[in-house]
C-alpha positions as CSV (number, residue, x, y, z in Angstrom):
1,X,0.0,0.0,0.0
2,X,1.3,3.2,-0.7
3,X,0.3,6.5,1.2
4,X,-0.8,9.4,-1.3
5,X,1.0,12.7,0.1
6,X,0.3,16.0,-0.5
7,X,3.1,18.3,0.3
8,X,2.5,22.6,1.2
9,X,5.1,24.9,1.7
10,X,5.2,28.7,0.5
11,X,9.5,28.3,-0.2
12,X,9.8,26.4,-3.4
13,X,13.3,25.0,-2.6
14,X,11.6,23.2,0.7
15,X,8.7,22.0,-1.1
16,X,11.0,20.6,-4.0
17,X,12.9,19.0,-1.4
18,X,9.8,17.1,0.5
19,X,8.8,16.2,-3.1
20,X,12.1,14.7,-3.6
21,X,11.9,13.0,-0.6
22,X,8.4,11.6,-1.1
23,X,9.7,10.1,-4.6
24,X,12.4,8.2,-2.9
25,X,10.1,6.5,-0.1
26,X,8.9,3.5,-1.4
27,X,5.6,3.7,0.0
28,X,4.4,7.1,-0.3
29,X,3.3,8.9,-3.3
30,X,2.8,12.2,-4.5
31,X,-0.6,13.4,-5.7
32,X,-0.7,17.4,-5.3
33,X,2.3,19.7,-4.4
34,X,1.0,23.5,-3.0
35,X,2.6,26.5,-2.5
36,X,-0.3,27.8,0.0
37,X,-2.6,26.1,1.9
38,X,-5.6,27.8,-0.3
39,X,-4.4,25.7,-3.5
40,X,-4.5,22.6,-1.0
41,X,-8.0,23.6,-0.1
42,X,-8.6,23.7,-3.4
43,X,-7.3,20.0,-4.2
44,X,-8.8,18.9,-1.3
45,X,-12.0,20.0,-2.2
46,X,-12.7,17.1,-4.6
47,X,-9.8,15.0,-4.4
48,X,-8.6,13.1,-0.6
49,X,-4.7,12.1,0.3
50,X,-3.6,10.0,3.0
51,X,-1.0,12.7,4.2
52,X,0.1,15.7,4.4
53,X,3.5,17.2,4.9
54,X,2.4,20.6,6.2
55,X,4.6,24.0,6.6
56,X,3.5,25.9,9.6
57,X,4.9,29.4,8.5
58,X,3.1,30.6,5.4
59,X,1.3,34.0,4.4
60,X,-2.3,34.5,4.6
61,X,-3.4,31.5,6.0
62,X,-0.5,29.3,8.2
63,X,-0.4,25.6,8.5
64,X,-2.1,25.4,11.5
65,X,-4.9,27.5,10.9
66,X,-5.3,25.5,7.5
67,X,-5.5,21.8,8.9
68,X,-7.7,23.1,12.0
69,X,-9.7,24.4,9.3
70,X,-10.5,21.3,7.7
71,X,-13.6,19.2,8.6
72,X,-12.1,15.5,6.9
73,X,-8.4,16.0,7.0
74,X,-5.4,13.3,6.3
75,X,-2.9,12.5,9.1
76,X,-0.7,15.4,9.4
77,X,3.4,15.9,9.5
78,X,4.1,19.7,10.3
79,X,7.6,21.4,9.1
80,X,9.0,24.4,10.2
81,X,11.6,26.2,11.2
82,X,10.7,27.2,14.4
83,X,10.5,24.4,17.4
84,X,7.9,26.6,19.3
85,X,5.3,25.4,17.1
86,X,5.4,21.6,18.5
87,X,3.5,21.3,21.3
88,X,0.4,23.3,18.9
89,X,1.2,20.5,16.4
90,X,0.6,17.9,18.7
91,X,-2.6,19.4,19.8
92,X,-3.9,18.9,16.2
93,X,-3.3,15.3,16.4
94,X,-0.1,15.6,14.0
95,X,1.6,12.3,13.6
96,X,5.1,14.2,13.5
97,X,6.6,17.3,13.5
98,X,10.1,17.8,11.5
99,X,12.4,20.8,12.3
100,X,13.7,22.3,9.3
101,X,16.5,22.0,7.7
102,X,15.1,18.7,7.5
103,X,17.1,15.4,6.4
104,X,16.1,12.3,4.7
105,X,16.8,10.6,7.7
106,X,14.7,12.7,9.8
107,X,12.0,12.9,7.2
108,X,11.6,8.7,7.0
109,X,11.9,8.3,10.7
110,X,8.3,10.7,10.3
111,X,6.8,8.7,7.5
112,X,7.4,5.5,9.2
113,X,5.6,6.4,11.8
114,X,2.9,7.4,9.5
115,X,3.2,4.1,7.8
116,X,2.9,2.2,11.3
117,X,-0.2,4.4,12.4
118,X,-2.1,3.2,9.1
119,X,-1.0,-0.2,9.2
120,X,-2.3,-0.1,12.9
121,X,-5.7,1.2,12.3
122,X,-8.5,-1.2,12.5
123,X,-10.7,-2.5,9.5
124,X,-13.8,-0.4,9.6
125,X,-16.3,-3.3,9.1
126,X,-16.9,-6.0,7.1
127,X,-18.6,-7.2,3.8
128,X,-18.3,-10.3,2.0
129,X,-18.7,-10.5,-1.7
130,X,-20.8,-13.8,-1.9
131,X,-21.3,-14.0,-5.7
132,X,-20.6,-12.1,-9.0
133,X,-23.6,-10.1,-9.0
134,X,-24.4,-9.8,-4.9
135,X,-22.5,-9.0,-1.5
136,X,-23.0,-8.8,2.1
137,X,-22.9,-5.5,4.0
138,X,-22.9,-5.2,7.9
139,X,-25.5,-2.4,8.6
140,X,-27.1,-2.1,12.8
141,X,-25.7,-5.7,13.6
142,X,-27.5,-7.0,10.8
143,X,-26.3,-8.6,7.0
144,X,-27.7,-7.2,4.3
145,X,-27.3,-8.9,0.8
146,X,-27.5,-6.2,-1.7
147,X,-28.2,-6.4,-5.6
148,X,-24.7,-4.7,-7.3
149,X,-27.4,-4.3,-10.0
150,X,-29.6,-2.3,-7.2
151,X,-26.9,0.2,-6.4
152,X,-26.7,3.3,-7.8
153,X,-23.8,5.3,-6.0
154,X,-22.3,5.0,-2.9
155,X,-21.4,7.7,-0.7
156,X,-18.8,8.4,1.8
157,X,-20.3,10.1,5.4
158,X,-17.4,10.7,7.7
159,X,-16.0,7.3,9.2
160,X,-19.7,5.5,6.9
161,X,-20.6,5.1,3.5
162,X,-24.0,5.0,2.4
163,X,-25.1,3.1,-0.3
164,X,-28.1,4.5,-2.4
165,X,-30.1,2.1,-4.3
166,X,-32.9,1.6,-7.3
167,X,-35.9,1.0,-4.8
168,X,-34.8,0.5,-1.4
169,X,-33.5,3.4,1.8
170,X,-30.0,3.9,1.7
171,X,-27.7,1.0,3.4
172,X,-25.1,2.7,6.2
173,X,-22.0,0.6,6.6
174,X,-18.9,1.4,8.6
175,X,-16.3,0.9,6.1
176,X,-13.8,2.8,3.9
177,X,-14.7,4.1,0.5
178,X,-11.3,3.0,-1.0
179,X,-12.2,-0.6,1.0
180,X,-15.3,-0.9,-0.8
181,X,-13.7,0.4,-4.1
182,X,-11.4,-2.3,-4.0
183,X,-13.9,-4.9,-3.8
184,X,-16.4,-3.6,-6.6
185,X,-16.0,-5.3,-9.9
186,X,-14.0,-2.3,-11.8
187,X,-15.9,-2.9,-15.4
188,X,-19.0,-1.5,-13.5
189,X,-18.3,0.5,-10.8
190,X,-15.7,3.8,-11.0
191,X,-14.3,6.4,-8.4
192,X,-15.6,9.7,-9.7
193,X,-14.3,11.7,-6.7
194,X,-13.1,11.2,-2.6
195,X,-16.7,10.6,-2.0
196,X,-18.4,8.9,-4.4
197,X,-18.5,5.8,-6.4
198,X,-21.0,4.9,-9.3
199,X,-22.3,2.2,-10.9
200,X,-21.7,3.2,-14.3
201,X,-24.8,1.5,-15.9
202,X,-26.9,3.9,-14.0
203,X,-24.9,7.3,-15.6
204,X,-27.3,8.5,-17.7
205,X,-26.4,12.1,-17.7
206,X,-23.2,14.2,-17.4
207,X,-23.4,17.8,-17.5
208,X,-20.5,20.3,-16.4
209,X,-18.4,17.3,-15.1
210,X,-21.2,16.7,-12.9
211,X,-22.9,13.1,-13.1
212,X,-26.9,14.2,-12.9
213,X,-29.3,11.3,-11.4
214,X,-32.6,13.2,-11.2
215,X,-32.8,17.1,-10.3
216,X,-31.9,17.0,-6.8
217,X,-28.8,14.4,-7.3
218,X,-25.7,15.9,-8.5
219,X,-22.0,14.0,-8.2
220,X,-19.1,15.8,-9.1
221,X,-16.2,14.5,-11.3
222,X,-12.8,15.3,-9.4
223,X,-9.8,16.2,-11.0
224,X,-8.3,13.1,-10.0
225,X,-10.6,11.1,-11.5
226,X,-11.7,13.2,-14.5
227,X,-9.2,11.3,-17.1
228,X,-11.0,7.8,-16.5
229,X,-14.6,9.3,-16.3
230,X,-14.1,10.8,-19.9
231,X,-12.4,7.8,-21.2
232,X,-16.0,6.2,-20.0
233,X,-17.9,8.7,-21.6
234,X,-16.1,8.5,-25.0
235,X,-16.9,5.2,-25.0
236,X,-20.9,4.7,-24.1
237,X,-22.0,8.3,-24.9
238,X,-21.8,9.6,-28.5
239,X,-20.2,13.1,-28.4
């Protein structure tokens, strides 16, 4: 498994340099480099990470501010310059926080213990794929066998997902998105953004890289996930 990173910092020689360091960790990746912490609002905003290597000291809006802002964040390693900032780091439930100038050393002893914090976390439910066109969800201590033909999105609610069918109330599972994604057979259901997947034989119309399933429905297309969606489109829909 490898950890998506996004990595902020206002001085482009540091932020080149936690890039650099992210490319030669074998199990981190990078997904979005900012120079401010309003272009990683912005990436946020339909897009998710796993980390974030965060500079405290930036204009306008600091690094602490910024992740205190955020309602969902991803685990959090703080850089700066300045050691008084550690015990406010911690207080954000930060993984780590790196003093600058910061070493590779330094910097992998932090994403190790980023690494060991995710492997460490608990599997947030359980569901059973019991045949090709049917699985098992845990929802209120009970098993639900669900239709994959029935589904026609599934949404991510904070630690939940809900799954939104044809004919039936939503199903509310504790399990990860990406989890679920994994198991979901990929020649019918796609990621169109950090919280929503679709079953792709329900997309009947796309307007404004926004996937419309009746007037009060809309599910936007991330940027992340925008190449794949069109590649679908082209495909099915004749443009």
């Amino acid at each position: 498994m490898k950890l998506k990173c996004i990595a902020i910092d206002d001085e482009p020689l540091a932020l080149k340099q936690i890039s650099s360091y992210i490319d030669k960790t074998p199990f981190l990746e990078t997904v979005a480099l900012c120079h401010s912490a309003f272009e990683a609002l912005e990436y946020l905003a339909g897009n998710e990470a796993d980390l974030m290597f965060v500079d405290i000291n930036m204009p306008d809006l600091n690094g602490m501010d910024f992740v205190k802002s955020l309602s969902r964040k991803p685990q959090i390693i703080f850089t700066t310059a300045y050691s008084e900032y550690a015990i406010q780091g911690f207080q954000v439930d930060a993984i780590d926080y790196i003093l600058k100038p910061i070493s590779y050393a330094m910097f992998l002893k932090s994403a190790n213990k980023a690494k060991t914090w995710f492997e460490l976390q608990p599997k947030q439910g359980e569901f059973i794929e019991t045949t090709q066109d049917s699985l098992f969800v845990k929802s209120e201590y009970r098993l639900i066998r669900i239709l994959l033909s029935e589904i026609r999105y599934i949404e991510s609610s904070n630690e939940y997902i809900q799954i939104h069918l044809e004919k039936e109330p939503p199903v509310t599972t504790l399990i990860r998105l990406k989890a679920m994604e994994e198991q979901l057979p990929k020649e019918k259901f796609m990621r169109v953004h950090r919280s929503f997947i679709v079953n792709l034989d329900k997309v009947k119309m796309v307007e404004r890289n926004r996937i419309i399933f009746d007037p009060n429905i809309y599910i936007p297309v991330g940027d992340q996930y925008k190449e794949s969606f069109q590649a679908f489109i082209g495909k099915t829909f004749l443009i």
